[in-house]
C-alpha positions as CSV (number, residue, x, y, z in Angstrom):
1,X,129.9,-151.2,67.6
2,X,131.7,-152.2,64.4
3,X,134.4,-154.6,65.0
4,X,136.8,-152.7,63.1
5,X,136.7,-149.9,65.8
6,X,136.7,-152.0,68.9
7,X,140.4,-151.9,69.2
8,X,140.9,-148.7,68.6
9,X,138.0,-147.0,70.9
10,X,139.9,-148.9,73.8
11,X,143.6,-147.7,72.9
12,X,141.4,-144.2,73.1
13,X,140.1,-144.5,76.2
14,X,143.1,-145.8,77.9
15,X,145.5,-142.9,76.3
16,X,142.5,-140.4,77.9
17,X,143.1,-142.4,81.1
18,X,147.1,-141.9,80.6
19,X,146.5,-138.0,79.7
20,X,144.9,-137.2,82.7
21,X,142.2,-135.6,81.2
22,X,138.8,-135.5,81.9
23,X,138.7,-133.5,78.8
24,X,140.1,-136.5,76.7
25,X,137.9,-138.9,78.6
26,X,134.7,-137.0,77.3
27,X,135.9,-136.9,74.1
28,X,136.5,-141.2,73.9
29,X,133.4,-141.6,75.5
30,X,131.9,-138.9,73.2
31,X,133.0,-140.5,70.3
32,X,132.3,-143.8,71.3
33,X,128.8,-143.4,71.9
34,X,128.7,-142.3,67.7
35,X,129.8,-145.3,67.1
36,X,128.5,-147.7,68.6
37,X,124.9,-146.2,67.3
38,X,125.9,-146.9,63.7
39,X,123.6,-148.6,61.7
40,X,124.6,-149.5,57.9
41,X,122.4,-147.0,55.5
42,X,122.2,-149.9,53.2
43,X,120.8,-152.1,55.6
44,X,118.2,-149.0,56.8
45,X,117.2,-148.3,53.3
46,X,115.9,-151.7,52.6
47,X,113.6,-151.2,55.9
48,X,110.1,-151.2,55.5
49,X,109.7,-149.3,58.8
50,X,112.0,-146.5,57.9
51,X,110.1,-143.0,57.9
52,X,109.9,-142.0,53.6
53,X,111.4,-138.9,54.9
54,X,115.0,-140.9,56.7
55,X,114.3,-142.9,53.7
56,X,115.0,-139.5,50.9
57,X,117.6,-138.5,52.9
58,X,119.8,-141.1,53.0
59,X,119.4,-142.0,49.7
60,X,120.2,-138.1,48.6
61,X,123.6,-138.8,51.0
62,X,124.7,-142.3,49.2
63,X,124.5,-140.4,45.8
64,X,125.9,-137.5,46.9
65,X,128.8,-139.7,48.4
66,X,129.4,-141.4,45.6
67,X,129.4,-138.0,43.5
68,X,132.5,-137.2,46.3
69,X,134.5,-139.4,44.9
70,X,134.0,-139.7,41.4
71,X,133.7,-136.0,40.7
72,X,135.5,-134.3,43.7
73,X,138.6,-136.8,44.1
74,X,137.5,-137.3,47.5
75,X,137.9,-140.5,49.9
76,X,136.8,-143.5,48.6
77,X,136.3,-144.8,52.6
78,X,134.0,-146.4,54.8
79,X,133.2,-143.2,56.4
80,X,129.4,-141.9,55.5
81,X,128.2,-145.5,55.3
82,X,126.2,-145.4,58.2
83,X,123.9,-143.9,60.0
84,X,123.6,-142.9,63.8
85,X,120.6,-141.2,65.8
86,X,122.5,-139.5,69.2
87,X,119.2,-138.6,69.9
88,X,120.0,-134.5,70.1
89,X,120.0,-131.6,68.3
90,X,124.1,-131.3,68.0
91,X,126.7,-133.4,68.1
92,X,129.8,-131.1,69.6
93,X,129.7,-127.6,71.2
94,X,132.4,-125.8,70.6
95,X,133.2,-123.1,73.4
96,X,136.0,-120.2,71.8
97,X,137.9,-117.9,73.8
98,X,139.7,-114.6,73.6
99,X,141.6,-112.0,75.8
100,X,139.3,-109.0,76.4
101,X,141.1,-106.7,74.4
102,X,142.5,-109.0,71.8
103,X,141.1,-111.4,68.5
104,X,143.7,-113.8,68.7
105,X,141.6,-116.9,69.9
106,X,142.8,-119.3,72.8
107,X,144.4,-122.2,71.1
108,X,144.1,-125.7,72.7
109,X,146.4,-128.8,71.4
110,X,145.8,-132.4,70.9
111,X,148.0,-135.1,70.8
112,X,146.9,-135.8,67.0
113,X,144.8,-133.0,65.3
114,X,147.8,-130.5,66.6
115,X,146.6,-126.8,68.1
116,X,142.8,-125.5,67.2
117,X,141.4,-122.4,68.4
118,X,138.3,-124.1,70.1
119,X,137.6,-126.8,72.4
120,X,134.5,-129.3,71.4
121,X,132.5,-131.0,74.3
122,X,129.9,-133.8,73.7
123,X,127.5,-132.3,76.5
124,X,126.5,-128.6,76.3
125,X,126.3,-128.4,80.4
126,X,130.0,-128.7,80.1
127,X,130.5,-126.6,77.7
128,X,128.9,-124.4,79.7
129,X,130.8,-124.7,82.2
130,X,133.9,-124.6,80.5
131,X,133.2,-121.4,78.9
132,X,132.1,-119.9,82.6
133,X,135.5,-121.0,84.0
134,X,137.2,-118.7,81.2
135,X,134.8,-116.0,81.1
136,X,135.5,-115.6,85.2
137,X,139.5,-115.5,83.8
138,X,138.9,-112.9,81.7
139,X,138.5,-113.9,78.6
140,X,135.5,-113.3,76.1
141,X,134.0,-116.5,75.2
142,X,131.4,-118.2,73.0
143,X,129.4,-121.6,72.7
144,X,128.3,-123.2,69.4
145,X,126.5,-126.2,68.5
146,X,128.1,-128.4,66.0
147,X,126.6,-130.8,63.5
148,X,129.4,-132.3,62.2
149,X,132.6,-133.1,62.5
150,X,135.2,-135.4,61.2
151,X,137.8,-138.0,62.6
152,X,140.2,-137.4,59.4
153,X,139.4,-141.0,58.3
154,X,140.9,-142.5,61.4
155,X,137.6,-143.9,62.0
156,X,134.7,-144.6,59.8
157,X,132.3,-141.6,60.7
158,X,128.2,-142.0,60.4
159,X,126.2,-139.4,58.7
160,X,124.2,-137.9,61.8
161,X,120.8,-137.5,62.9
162,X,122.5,-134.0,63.4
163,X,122.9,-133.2,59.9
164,X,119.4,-133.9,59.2
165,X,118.6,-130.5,60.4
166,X,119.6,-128.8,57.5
167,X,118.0,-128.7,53.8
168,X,118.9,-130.9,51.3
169,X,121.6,-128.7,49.8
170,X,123.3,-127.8,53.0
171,X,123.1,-131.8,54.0
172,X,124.8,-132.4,51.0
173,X,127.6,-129.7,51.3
174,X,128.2,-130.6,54.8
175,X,128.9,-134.3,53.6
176,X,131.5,-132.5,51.2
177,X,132.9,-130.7,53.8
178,X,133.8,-133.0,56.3
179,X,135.5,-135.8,53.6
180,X,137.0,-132.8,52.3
181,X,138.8,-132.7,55.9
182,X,139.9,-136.5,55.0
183,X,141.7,-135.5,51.9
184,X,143.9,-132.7,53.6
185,X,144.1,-131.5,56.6
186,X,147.4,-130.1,58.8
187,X,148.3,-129.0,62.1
188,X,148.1,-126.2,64.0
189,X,146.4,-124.2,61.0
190,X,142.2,-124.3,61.9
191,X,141.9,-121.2,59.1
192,X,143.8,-122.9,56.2
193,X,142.1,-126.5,57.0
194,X,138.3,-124.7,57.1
195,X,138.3,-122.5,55.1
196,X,140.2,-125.7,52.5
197,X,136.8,-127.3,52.7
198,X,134.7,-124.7,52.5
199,X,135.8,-123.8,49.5
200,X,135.8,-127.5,47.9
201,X,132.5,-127.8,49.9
202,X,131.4,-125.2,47.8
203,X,133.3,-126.3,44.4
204,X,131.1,-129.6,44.9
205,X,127.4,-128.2,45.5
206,X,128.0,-126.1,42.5
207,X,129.0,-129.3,40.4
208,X,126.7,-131.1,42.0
209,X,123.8,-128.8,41.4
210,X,125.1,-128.1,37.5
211,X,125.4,-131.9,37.2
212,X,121.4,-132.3,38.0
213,X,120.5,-129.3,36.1
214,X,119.0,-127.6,39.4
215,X,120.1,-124.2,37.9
216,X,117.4,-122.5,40.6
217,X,119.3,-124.4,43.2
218,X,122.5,-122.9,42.0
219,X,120.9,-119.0,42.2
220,X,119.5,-119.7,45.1
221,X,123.0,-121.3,46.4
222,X,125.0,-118.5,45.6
223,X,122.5,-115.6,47.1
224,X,123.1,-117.4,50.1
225,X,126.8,-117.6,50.1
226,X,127.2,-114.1,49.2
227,X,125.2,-113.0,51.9
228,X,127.1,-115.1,54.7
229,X,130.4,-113.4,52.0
230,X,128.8,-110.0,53.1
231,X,128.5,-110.9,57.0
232,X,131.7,-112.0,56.7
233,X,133.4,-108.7,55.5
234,X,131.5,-106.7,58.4
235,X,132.8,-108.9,61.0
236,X,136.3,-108.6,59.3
237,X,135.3,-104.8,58.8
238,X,134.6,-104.2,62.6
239,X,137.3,-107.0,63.5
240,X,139.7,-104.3,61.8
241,X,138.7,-101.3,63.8
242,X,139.0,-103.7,66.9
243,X,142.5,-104.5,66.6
244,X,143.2,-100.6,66.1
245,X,141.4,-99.5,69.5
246,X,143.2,-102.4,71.2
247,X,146.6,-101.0,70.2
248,X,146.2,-98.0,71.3
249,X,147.7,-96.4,74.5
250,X,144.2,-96.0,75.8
251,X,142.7,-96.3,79.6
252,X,141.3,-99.7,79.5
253,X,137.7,-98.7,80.6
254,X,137.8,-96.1,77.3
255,X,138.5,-99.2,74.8
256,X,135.9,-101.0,76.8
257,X,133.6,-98.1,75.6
258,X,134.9,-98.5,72.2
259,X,134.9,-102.4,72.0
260,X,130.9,-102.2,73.6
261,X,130.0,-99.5,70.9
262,X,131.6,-100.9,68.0
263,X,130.2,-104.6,68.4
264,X,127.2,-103.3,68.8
265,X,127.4,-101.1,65.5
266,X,128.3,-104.9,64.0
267,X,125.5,-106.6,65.3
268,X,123.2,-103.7,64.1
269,X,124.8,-103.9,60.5
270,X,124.4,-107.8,60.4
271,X,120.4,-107.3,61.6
272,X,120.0,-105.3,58.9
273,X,121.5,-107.3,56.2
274,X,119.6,-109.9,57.1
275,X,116.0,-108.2,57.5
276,X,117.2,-106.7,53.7
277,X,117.5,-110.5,52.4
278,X,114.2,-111.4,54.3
279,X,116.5,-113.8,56.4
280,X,115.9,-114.3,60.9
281,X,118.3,-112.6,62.7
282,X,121.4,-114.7,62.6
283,X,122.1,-116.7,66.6
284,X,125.9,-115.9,66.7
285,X,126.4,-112.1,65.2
286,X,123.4,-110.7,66.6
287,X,122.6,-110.0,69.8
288,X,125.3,-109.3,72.6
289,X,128.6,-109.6,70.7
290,X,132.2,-110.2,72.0
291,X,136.0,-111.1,70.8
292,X,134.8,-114.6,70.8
293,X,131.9,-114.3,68.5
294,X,134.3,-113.1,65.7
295,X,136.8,-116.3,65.5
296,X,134.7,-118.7,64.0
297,X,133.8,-116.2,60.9
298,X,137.7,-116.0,60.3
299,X,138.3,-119.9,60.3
300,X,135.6,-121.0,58.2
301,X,135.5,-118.1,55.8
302,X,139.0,-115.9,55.6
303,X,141.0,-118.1,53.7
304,X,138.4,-118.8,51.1
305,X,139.1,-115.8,48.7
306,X,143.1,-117.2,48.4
307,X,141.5,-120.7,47.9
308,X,139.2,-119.4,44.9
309,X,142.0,-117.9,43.3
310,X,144.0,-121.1,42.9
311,X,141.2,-122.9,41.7
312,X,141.1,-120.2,38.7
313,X,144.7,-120.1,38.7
314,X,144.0,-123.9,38.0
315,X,141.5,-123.6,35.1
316,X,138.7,-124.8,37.5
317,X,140.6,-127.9,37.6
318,X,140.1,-130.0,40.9
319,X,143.3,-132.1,40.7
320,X,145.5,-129.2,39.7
321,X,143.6,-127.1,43.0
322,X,144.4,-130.0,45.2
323,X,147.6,-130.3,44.2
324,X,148.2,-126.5,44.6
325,X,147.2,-126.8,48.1
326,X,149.2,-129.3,49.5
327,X,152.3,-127.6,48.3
328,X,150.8,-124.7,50.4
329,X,150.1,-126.9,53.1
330,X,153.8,-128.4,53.0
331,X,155.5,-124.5,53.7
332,X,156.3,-123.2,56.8
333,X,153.4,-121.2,58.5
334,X,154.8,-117.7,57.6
335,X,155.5,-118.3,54.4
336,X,151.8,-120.2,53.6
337,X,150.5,-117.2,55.3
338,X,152.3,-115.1,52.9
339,X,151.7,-116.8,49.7
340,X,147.4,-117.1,50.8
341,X,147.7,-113.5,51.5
342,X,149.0,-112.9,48.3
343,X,146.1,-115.2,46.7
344,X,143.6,-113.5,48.2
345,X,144.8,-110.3,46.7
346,X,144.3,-111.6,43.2
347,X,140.4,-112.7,44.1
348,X,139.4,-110.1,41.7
349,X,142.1,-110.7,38.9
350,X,140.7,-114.6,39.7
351,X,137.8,-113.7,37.4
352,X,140.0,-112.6,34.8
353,X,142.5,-114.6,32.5
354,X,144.1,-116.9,34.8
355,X,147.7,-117.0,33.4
356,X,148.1,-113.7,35.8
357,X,147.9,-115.9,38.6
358,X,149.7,-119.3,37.2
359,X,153.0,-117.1,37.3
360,X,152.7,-116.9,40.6
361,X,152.5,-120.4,41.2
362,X,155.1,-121.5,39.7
363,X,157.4,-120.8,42.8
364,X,155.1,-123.4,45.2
């Protein structure tokens, strides 16, 4: 392990102990476990023995890191320094929960991050079983594998064997994504904080791309996004109609009926997008859909219009976007709520003049 985390992996492990959790205790020894596989990248690059393909990688991850900080304002840290093989394909599964005739996920709350609306495990058997235990209280759950995640600079996080998995684009926008978590981040708000570095996530592979004059790339970039855009709006479509059959006065086997036919409808709308944009059926809306299925499309993705419209409101400006968004992050939940509602309303008037956004902002 590095020295500098010695300390502070103990002083985790004993407040796990002290919390009575096993929960926490999973999570220490979880994280612990990343870190003491670190290896420097610097030192793994200059190995002979290193696979050419390790080799490309890494190399793509300390430009791209260095590209963070001096073209995205993000931390300048010890944090995607090193490199650490967990020998698996994920890192974290997440398990999400939600009352059978509700989309308002089961929040859980940590003594530092604040309240999320998942629970991560560092072994999918107890994840598993986890997710089980709700499912037999009644709730509709889900399990996804995570390939990243960050400590919010409290410790110096490793890229991941993990993260390897993806193409050199997505490794690249996950990097931004996670540091972007280390620039701001607040409690009890997982939708503003995802869907924060999504959109600077994005914002970055688009410079980054532009930068290297990869203007396939780009294309190629943004056909993806808009198609996970268009997934998006059914799931927020069919989340709609959801919320509308669960507030009805209705016997509860008839919005069962309901619920059944209309995820279904979903899942048959998302197949077909995807067979239209020659893409594999898509793991978590395909398939047997429930509430559960539906949170993490909201957290990542349904603040991202509001976010978009600053940074046009801005002039494209990174600073002036940052800015912008920690005054949002510094109201009151209601009235941030408000204000990224009223955002997201102007997403099409953000590819307009901006100045009929700025007078908006003048207020935050």
């Amino acid at each position: 392990m590095f020295p500098d985390t010695t300390m502070r992996m103990f002083l985790i492990v004993a407040m796990s102990v002290a919390l009575s959790g096993c929960y926490y205790l999973q999570a220490a020894q979880g994280q612990l476990q990343v870190l003491n596989k670190r290896v420097p990248i610097a030192e793994l690059i200059q190995d002979p023995e290193i696979p050419d393909d390790l080799d490309a990688r890494l190399q793509l991850i300390v430009e791209a890191r260095q590209f963070s900080i001096s073209e995205l304002g993000l931390p300048d840290n010890d944090s995607y320094l090193s490199y650490s093989d967990i020998g698996r394909d994920f890192v974290v599964w997440n398990v999400y929960a939600a009352p059978e005739f509700s989309l308002e996920p089961k929040h859980w709350c940590y003594p530092i991050v604040g309240c999320v609306s998942y629970r991560g495990y560092f072994s999918e058997d107890a994840a598993n079983r986890v997710a089980a235990k709700l499912g037999r209280r009644g709730y509709d759950v889900a399990v996804g594998g995570v390939t990243a995640y960050s400590t919010l600079g409290r410790f110096d996080d490793p890229v991941l064997n993990t993260m390897m998995r993806w193409n050199d684009v997505q490794l690249v926008a996950v990097l931004f994504h996670e540091l972007a978590h280390q620039l701001l981040y607040i409690k009890d708000d997982t939708a503003f904080n995802e869907s924060f570095a999504t959109t600077v996530e994005e914002i970055g592979i688009e410079r980054w791309l532009e930068q290297r004059g990869k203007h396939d790339e780009i294309a190629a970039y943004r056909k993806r996004k808009e198609l996970h855009r268009r997934l998006v709006r059914l799931a927020d479509v069919a989340g709609q109609d959801l919320n509308a059959y669960f507030a009805e006065t209705l016997d509860p086997d008839e919005k069962r009926l309901l619920k059944e036919h209309r995820l279904e409808l979903l899942s048959e709308n998302v197949a077909a997008e995807l067979q239209q944009a020659g893409r594999t059926p898509d793991h978590w809306l395909s398939g047997k859909l429930n509430n559960a299925h539906l949170i993490p499309m909201t957290l990542y993705e349904g603040r991202v219009p509001a976010f978009r419209a600053l940074l046009v409101a801005c002039h494209e400006d990174i600073e002036c976007f940052y800015a912008q968004s920690r005054m949002l992050s510094d109201l009151d939940k209601p009235e941030r709520d408000s204000r990224l509602d009223e955002l997201a309303r102007q997403d099409v008037a953000a590819r307009s003049p901006w100045n009929s956004i700025n007078t908006r902002l003048t207020a935050y």
